[in-house]
DRENPA-3360 file (N, C-alpha, C; in nm, 2 decimals, always signed):
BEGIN
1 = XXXXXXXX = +7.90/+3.32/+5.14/+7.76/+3.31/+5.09/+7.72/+3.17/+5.08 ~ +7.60/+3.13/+5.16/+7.55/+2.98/+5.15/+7.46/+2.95/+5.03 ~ +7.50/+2.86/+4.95/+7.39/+2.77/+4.87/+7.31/+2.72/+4.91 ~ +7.21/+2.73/+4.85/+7.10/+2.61/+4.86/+7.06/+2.49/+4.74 ~ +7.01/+2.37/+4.83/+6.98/+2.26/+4.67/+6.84/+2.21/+4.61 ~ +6.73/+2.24/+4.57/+6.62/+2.24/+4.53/+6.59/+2.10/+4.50 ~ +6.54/+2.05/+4.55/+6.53/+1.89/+4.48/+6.34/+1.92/+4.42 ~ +6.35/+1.86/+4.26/+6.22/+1.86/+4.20/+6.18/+1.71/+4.20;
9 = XXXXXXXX = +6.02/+1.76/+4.24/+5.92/+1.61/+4.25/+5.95/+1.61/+4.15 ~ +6.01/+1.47/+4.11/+5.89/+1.37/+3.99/+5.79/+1.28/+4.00 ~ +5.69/+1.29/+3.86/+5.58/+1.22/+3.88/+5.65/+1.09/+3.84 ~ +5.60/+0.97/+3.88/+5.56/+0.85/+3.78/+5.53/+0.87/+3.67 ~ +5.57/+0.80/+3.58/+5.50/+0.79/+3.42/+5.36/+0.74/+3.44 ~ +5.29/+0.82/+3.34/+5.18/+0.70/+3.28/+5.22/+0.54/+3.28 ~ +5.08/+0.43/+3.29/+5.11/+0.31/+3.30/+5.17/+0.27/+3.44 ~ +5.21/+0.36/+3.54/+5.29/+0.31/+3.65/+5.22/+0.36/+3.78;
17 = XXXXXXXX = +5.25/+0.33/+3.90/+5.18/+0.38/+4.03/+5.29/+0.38/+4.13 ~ +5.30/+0.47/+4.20/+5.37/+0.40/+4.34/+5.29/+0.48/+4.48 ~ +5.23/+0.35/+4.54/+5.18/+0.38/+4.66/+5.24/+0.44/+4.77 ~ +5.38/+0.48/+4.77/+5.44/+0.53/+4.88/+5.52/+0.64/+4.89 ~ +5.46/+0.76/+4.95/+5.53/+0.86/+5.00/+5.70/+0.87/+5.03 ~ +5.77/+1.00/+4.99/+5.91/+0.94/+5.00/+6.01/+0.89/+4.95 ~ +5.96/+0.85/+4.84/+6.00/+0.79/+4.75/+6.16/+0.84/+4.70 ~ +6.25/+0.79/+4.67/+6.36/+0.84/+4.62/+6.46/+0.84/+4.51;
25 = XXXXXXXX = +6.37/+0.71/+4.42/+6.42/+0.67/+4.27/+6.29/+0.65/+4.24 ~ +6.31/+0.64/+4.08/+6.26/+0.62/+4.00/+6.19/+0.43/+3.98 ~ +6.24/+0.37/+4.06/+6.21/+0.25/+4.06/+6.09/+0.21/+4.16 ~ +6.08/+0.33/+4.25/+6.00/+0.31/+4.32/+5.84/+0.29/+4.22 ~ +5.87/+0.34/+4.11/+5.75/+0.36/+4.03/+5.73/+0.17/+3.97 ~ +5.59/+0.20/+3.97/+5.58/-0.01/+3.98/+5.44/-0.02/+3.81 ~ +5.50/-0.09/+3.75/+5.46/-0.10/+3.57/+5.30/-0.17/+3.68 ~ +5.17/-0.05/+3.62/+5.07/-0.16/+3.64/+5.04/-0.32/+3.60;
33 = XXXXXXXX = +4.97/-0.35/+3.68/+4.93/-0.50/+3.59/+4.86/-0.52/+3.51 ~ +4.87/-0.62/+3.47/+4.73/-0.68/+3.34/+4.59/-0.67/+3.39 ~ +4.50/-0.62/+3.36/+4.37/-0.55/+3.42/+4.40/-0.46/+3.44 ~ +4.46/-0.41/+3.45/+4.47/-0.21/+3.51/+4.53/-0.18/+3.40 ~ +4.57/-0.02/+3.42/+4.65/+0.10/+3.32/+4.61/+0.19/+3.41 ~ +4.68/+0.31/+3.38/+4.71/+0.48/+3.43/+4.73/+0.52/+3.30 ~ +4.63/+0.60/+3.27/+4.62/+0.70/+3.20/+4.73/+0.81/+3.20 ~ +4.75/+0.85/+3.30/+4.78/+0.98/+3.37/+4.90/+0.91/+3.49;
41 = XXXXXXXX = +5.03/+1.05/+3.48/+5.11/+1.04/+3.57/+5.09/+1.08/+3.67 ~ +5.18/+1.02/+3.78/+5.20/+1.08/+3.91/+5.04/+0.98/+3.98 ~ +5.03/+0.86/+3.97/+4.90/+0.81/+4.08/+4.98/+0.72/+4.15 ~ +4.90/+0.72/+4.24/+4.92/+0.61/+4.38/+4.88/+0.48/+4.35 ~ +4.78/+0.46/+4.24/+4.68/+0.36/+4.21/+4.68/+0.36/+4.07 ~ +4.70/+0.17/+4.02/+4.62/+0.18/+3.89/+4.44/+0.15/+3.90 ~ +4.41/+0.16/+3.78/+4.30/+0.19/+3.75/+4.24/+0.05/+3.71 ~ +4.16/-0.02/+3.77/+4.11/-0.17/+3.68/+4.02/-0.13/+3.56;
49 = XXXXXXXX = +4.04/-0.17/+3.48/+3.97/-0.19/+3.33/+3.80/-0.22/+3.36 ~ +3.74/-0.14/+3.32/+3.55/-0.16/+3.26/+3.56/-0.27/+3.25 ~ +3.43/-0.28/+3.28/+3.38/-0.39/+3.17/+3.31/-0.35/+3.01 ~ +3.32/-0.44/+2.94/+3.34/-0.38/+2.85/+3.48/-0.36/+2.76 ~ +3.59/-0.43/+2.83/+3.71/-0.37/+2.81/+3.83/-0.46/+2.90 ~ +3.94/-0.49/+2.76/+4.03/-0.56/+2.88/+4.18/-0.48/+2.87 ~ +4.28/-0.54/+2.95/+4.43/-0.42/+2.95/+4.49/-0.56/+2.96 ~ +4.58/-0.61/+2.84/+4.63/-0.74/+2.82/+4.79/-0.71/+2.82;
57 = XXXXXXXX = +4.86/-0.60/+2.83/+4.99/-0.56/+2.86/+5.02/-0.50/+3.03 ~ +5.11/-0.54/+3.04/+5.20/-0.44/+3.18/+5.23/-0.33/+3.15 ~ +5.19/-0.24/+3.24/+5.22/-0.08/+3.23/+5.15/-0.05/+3.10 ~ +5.00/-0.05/+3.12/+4.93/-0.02/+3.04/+4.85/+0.15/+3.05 ~ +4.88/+0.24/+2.95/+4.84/+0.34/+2.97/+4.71/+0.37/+2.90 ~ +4.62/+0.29/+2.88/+4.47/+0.27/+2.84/+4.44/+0.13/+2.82 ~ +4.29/+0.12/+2.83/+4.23/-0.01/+2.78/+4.19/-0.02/+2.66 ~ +4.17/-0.18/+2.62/+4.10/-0.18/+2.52/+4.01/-0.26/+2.50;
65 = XXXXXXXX = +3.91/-0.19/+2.41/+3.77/-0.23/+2.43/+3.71/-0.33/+2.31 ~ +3.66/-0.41/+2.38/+3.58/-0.53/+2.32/+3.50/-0.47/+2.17 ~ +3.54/-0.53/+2.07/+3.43/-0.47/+1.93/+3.31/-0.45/+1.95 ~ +3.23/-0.44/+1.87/+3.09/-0.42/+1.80/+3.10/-0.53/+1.78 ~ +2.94/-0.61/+1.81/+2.97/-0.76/+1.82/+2.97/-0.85/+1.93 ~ +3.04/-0.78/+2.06/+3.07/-0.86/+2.16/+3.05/-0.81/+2.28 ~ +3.08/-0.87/+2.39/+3.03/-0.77/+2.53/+3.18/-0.82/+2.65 ~ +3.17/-0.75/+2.75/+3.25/-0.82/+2.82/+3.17/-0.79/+2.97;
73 = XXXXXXXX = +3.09/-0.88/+3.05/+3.03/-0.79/+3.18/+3.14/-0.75/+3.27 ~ +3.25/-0.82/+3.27/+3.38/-0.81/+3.43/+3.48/-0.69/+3.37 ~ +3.51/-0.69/+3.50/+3.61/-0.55/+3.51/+3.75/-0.65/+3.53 ~ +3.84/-0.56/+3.49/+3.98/-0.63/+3.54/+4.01/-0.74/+3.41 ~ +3.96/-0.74/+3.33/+3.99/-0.89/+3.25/+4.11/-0.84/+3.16 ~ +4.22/-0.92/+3.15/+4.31/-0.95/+3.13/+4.38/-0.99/+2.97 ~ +4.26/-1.01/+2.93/+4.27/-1.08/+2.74/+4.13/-1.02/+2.69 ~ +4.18/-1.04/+2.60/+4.05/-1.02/+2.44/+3.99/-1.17/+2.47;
81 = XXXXXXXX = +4.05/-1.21/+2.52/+3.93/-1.42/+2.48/+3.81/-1.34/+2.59 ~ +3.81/-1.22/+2.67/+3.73/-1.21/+2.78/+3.61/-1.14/+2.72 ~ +3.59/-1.11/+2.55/+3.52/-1.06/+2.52/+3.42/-1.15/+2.39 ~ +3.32/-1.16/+2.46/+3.23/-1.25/+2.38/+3.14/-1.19/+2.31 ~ +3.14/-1.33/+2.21/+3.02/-1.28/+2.14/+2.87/-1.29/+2.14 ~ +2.78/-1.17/+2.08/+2.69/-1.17/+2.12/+2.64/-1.31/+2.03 ~ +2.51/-1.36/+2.12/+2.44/-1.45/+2.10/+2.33/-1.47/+1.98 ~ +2.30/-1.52/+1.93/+2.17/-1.52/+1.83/+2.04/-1.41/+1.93;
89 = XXXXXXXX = +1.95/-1.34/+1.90/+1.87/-1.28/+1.93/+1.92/-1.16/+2.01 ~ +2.07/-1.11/+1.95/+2.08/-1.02/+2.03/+2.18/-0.95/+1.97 ~ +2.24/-0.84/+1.94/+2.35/-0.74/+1.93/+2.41/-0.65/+1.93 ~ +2.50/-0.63/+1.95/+2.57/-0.48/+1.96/+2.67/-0.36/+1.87 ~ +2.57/-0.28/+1.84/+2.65/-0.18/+1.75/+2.74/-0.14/+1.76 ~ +2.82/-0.08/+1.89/+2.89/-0.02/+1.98/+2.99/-0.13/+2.03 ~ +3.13/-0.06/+2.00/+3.23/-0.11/+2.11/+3.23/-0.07/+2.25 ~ +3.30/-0.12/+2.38/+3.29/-0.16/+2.50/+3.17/-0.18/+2.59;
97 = XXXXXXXX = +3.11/-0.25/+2.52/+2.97/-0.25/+2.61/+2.98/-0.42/+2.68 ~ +2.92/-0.37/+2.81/+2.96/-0.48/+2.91/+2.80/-0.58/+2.87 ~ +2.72/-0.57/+2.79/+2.59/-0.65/+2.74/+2.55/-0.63/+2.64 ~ +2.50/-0.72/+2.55/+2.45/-0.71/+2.45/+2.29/-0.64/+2.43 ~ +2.23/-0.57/+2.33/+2.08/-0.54/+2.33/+1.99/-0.70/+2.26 ~ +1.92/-0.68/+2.33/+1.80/-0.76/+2.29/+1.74/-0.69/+2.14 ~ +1.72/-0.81/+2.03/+1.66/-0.74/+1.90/+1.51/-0.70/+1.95 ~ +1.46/-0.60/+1.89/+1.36/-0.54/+1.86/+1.26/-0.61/+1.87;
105 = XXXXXXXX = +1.12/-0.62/+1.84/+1.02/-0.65/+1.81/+1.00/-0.59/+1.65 ~ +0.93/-0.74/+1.57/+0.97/-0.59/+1.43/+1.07/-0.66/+1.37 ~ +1.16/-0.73/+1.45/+1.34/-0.71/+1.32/+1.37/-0.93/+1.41 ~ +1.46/-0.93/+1.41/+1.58/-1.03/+1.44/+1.68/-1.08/+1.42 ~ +1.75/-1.10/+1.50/+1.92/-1.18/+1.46/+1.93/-1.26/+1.48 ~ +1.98/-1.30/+1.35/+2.03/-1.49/+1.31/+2.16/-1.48/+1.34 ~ +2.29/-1.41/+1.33/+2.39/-1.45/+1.37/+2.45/-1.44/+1.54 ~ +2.56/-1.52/+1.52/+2.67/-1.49/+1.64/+2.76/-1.35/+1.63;
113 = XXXXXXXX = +2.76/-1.27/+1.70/+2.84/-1.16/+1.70/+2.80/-1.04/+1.62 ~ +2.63/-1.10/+1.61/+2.58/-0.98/+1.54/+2.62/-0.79/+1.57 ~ +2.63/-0.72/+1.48/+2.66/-0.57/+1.56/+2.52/-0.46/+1.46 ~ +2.42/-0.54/+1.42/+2.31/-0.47/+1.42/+2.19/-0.59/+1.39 ~ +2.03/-0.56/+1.38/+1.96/-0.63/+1.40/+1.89/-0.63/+1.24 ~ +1.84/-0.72/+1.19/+1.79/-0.76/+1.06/+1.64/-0.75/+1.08 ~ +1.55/-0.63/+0.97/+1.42/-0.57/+1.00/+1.31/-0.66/+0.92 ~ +1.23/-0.71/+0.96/+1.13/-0.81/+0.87/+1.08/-0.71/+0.78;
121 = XXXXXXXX = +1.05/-0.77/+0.67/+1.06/-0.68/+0.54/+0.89/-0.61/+0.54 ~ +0.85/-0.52/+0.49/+0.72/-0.49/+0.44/+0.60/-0.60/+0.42 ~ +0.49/-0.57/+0.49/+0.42/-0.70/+0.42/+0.40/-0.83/+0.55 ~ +0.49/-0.79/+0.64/+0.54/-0.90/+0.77/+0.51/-0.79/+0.92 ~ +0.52/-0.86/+0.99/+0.50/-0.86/+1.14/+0.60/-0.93/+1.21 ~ +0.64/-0.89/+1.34/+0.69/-0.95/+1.44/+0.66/-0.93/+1.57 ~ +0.59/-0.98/+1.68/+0.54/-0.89/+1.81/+0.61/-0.94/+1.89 ~ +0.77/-1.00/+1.88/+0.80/-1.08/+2.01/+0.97/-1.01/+1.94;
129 = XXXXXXXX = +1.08/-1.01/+2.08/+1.18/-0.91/+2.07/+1.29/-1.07/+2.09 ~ +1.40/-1.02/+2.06/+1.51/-1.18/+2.07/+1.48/-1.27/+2.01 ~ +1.42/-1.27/+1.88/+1.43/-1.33/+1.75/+1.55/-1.39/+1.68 ~ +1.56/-1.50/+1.64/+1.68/-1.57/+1.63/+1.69/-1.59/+1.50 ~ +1.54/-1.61/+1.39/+1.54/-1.63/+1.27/+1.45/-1.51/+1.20 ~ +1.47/-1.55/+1.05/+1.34/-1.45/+1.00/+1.23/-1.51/+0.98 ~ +1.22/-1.64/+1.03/+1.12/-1.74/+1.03/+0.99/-1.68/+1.11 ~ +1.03/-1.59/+1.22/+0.92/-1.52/+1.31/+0.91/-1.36/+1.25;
137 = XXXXXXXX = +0.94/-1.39/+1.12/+0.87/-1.22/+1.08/+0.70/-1.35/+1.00 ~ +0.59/-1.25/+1.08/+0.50/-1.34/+1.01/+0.38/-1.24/+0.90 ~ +0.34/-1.28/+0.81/+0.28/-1.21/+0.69/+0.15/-1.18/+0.77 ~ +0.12/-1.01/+0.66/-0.02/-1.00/+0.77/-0.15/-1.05/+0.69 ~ -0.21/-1.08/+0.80/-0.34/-1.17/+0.75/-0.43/-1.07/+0.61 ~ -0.50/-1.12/+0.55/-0.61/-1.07/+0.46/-0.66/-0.92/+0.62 ~ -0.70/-0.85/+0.54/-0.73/-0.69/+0.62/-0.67/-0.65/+0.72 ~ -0.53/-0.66/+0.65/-0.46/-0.58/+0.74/-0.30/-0.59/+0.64;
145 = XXXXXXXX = -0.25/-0.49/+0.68/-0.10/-0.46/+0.58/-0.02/-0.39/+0.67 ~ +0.10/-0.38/+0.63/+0.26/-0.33/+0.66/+0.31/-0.27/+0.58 ~ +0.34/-0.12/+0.57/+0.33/-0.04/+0.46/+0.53/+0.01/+0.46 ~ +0.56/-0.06/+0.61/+0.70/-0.06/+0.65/+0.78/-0.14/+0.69 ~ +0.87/-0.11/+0.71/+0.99/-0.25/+0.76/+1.00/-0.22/+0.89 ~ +1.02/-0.37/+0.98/+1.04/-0.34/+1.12/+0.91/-0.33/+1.18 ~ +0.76/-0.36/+1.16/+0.67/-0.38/+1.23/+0.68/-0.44/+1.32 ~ +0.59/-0.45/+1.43/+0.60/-0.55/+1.55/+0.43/-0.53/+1.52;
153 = XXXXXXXX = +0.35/-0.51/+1.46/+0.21/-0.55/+1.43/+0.12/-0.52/+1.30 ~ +0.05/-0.53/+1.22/+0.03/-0.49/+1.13/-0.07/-0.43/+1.11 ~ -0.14/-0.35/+1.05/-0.25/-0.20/+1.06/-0.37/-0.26/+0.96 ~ -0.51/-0.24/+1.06/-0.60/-0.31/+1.00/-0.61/-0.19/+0.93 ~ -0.66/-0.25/+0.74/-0.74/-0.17/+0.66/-0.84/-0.03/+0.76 ~ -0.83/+0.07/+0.64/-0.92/+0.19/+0.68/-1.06/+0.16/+0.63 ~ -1.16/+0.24/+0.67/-1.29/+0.23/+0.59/-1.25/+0.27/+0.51 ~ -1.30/+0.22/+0.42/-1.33/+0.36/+0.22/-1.23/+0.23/+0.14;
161 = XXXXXXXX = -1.13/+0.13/+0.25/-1.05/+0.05/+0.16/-1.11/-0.10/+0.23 ~ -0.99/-0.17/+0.14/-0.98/-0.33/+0.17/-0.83/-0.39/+0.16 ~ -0.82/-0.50/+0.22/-0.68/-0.57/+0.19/-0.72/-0.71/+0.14 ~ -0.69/-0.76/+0.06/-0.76/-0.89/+0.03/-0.61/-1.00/-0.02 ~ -0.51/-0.94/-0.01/-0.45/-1.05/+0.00/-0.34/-1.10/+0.09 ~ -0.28/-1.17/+0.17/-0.21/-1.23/+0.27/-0.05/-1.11/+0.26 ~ -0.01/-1.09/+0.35/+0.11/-1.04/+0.29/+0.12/-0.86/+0.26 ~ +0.00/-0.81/+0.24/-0.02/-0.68/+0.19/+0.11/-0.60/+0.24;
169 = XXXXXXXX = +0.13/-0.50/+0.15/+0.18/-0.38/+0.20/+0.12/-0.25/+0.18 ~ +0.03/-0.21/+0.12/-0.09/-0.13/+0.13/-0.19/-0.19/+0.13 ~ -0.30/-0.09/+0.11/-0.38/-0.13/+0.18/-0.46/-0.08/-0.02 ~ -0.62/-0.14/-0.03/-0.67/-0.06/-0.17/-0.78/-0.01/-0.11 ~ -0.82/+0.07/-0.23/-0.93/+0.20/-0.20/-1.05/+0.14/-0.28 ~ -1.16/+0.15/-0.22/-1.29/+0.21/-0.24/-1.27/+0.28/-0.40 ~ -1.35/+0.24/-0.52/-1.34/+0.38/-0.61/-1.44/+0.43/-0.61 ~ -1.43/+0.58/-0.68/-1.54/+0.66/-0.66/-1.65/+0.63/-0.68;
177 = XXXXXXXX = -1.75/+0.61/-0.65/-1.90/+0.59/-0.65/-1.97/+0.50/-0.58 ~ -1.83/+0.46/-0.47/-1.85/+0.30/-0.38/-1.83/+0.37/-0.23 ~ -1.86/+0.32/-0.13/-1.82/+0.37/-0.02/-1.79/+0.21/+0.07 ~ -1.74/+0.18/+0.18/-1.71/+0.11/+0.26/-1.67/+0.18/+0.44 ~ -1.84/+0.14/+0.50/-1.81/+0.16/+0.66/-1.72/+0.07/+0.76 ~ -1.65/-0.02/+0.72/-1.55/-0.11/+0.81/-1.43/-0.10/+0.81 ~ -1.35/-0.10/+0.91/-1.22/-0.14/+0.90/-1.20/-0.29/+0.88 ~ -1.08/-0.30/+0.83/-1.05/-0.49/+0.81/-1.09/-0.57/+0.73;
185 = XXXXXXXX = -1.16/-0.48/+0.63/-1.26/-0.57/+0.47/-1.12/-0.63/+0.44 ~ -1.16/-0.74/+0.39/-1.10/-0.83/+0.28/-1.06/-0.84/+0.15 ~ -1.18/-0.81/+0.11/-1.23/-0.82/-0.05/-1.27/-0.69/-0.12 ~ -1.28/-0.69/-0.20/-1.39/-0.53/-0.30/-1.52/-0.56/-0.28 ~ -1.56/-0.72/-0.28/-1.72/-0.65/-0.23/-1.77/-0.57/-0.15 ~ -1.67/-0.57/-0.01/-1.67/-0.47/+0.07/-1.71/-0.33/+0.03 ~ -1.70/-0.27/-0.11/-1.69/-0.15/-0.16/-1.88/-0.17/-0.20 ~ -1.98/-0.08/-0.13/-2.06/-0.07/-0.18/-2.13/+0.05/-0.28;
193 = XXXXXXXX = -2.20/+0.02/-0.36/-2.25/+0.13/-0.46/-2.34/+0.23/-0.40 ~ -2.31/+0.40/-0.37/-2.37/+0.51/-0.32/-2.53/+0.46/-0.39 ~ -2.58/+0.43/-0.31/-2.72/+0.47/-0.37/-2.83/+0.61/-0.45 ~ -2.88/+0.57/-0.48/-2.94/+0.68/-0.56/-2.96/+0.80/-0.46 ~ -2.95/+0.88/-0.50/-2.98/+1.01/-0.38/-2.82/+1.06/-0.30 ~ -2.72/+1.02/-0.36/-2.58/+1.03/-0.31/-2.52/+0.94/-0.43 ~ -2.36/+1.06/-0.36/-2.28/+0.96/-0.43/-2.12/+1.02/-0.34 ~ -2.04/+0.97/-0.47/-1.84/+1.01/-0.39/-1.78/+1.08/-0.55;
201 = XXXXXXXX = -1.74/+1.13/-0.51/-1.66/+1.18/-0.61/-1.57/+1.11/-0.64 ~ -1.46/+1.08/-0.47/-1.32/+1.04/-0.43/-1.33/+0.89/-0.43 ~ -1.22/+0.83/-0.41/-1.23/+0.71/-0.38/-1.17/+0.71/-0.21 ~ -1.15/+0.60/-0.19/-1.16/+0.55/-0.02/-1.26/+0.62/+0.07 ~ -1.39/+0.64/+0.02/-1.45/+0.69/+0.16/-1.55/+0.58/+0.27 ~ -1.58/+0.64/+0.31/-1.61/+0.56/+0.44/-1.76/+0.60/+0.43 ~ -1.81/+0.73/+0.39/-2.01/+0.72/+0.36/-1.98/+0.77/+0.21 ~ -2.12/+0.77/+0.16/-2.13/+0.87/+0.03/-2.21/+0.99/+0.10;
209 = XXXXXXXX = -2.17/+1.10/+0.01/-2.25/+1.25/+0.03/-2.37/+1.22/-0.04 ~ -2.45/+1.29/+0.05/-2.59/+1.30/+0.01/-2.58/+1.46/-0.09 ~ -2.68/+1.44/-0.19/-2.68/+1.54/-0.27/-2.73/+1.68/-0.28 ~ -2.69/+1.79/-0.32/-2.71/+1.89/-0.26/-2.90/+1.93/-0.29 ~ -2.97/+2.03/-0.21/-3.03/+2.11/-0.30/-3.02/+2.16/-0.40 ~ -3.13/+2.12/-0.50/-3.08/+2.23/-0.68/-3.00/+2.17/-0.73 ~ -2.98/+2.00/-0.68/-2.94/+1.91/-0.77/-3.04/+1.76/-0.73 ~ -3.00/+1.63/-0.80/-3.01/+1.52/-0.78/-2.89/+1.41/-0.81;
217 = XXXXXXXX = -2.96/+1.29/-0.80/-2.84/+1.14/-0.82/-2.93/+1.08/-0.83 ~ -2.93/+1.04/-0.97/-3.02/+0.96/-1.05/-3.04/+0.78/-1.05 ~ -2.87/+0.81/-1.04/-2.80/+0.62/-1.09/-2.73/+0.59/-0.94 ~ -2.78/+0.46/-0.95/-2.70/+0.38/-0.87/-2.51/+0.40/-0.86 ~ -2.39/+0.40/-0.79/-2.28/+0.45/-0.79/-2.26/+0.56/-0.83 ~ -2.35/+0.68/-0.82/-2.28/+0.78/-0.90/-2.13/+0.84/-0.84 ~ -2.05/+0.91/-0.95/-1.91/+0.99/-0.93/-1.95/+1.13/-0.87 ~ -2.11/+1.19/-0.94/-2.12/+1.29/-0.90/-2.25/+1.37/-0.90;
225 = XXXXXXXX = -2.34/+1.44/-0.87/-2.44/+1.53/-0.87/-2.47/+1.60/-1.00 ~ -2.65/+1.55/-1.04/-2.68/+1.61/-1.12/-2.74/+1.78/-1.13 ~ -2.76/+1.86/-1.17/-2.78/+1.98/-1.12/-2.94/+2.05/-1.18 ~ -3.04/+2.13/-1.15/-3.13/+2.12/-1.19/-3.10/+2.26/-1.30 ~ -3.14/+2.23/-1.42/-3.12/+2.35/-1.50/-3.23/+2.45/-1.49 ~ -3.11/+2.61/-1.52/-3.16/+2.73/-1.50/-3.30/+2.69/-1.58 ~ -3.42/+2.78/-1.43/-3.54/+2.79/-1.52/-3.62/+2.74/-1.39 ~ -3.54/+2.63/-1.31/-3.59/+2.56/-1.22/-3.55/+2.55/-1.09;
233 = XXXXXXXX = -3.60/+2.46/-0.97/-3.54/+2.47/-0.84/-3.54/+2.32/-0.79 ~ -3.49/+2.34/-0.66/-3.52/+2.16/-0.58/-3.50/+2.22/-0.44 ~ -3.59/+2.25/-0.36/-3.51/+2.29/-0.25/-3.49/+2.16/-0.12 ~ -3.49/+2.05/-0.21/-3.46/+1.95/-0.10/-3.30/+1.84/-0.16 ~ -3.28/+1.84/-0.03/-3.10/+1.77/-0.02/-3.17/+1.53/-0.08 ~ -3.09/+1.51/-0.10/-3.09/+1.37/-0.16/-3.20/+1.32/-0.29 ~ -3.20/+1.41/-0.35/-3.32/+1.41/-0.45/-3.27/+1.25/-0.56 ~ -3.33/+1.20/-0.58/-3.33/+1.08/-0.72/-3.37/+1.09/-0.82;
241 = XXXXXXXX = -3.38/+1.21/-0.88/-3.52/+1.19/-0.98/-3.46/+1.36/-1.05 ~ -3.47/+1.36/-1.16/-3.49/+1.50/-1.27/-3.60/+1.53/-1.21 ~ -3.70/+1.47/-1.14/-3.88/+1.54/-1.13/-3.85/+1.60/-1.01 ~ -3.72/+1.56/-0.98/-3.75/+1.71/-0.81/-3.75/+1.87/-0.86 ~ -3.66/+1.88/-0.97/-3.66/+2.00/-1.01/-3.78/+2.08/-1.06 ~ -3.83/+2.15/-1.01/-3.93/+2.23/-1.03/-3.97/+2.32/-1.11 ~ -4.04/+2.38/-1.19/-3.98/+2.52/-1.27/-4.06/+2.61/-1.17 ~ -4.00/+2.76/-1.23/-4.02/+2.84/-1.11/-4.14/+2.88/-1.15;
249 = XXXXXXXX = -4.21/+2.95/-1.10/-4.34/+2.96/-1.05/-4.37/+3.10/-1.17 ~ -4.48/+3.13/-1.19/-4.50/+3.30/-1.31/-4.43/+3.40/-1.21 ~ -4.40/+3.45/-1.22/-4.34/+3.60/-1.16/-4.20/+3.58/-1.08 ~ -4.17/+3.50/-1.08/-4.01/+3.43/-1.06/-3.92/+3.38/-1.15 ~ -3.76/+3.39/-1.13/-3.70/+3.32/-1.23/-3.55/+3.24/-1.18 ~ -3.49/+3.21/-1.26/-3.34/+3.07/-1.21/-3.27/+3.10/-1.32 ~ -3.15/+3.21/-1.34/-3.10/+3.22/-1.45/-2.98/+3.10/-1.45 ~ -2.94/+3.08/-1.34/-2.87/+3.01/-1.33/-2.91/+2.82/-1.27;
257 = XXXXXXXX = -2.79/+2.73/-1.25/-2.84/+2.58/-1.30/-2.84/+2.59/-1.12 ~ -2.85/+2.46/-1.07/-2.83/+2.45/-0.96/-2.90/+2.50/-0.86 ~ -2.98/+2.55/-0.83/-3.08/+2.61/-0.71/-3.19/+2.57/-0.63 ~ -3.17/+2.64/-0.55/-3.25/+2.59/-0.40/-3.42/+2.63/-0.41 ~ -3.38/+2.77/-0.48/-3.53/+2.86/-0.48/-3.53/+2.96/-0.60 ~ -3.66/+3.01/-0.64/-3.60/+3.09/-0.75/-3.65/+3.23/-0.64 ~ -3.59/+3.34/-0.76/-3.57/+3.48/-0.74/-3.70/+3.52/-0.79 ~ -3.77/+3.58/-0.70/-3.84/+3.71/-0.75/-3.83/+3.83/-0.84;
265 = X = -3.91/+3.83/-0.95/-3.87/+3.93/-1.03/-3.98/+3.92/-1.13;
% end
């Protein structure tokens, strides 16, 4: 009875390669270089290192990657000295990244090896991105505010308000009985008094309400509408005067305040 003899492949280890078919020892297997690694057994080829990333041992079975902080653009690099740091006006969150990010518009970075970006505070602006200091976060002018961090421009005042001092982070309101049609006021004069015949209840508005039928608005700024008492009418809208209210006529009546017309009865 004849034997037979099975000879089993082996792979190469991880960290190692051998390019040639045939092979008959274990020696044939060759320790990658510095810049490369193999992950994985049994290749023909190592693998060169990202960028982003260096393999600073022989027979390396992974790379390693440059911190948060730093970049590396080349492949194949050999050391950590191959991993720099990011520059003023720029950083990175993230380990192996072959480039740094440009800061924001809005924010900036003052350090070397920054690994996130510093936001100009409330109250500030910044419209330009790769900022180096916080010297370019700039305050927003009179009628206009920053109600957040990280602007890259600042939001002119609404009608109904004003901003009146350098720097703002809100914006102020109009109070009731004032109205303001502009964006970008300055000051409170800005806030003018509803005239007679209207008013605001609210504050920040932009018109006053004209007043209804079956009422009036007596006073300069009024908060609110006078009403004509039961007995009487107005049937016209912006009235100024108690004398628009009318009483109702003989054979009609207004039990109630406020009215356009009286009832028949």
């Amino acid at each position: 009875m004849s034997s037979s003899k099975t000879n089993a492949l082996l792979s190469c280890p991880a960290g190692t390669y051998n390019p040639n078919q045939g092979s008959t020892s274990s020696q044939a297997c060759i320790k990658c270089a510095i810049g490369s690694y193999n992950q994985f057994a049994g290749r023909s080829t190592c693998v060169t290192c990202d960028s982003g990333a260096y393999c600073d041992t022989v027979g390396a079975t992974g790379q390693q990657y440059c911190p948060a902080g730093t970049y590396n653009p080349n492949r194949g690099s050999t050391s950590s000295k191959a991993c720099i740091k990011c520059p003023v006006g720029s950083y990175n969150q993230f380990a192996g990244r072959s480039a740094c990010v440009t800061c924001d518009s809005g924010a900036y970075c003052d350090t070397v090896g920054a690994t996130g970006q510093q936001y100009c505070p409330t109250g500030t602006y910044n419209p330009n991105r790769g900022s180096t200091s916080s010297h370019a976060c700039i305050k927003c002018a009179i009628g206009s505010y920053s109600q957040f961090a990280g602007g890259a421009a600042c939001v002119t005042c609404d009608s109904g308000a004003y901003c009146d001092t350098v720097g703002a982070t809100r914006q102020q309101y109009c109070p009731a009985g004032t109205y303001n049609p502009n964006r970008g006021s300055t000051s409170s004069h800005a806030c003018i008094k509803c005239p007679a015949g209207s008013y605001n209840q609210f504050a920040g508005r932009s018109a006053c309400v004209t007043c209804d039928s079956g009422a009036y608005c007596d006073t300069v700024g009024a908060t609110g509408q006078q009403y004509c008492p039961a007995g009487t009418y107005n049937p016209n809208q912006g009235s100024t005067s108690s004398k628009a209210c009318i009483k109702c006529p003989a054979g009609s009546y207004n039990q109630l305040s406020g009215q356009s017309s009286c009832f028949s009865g």
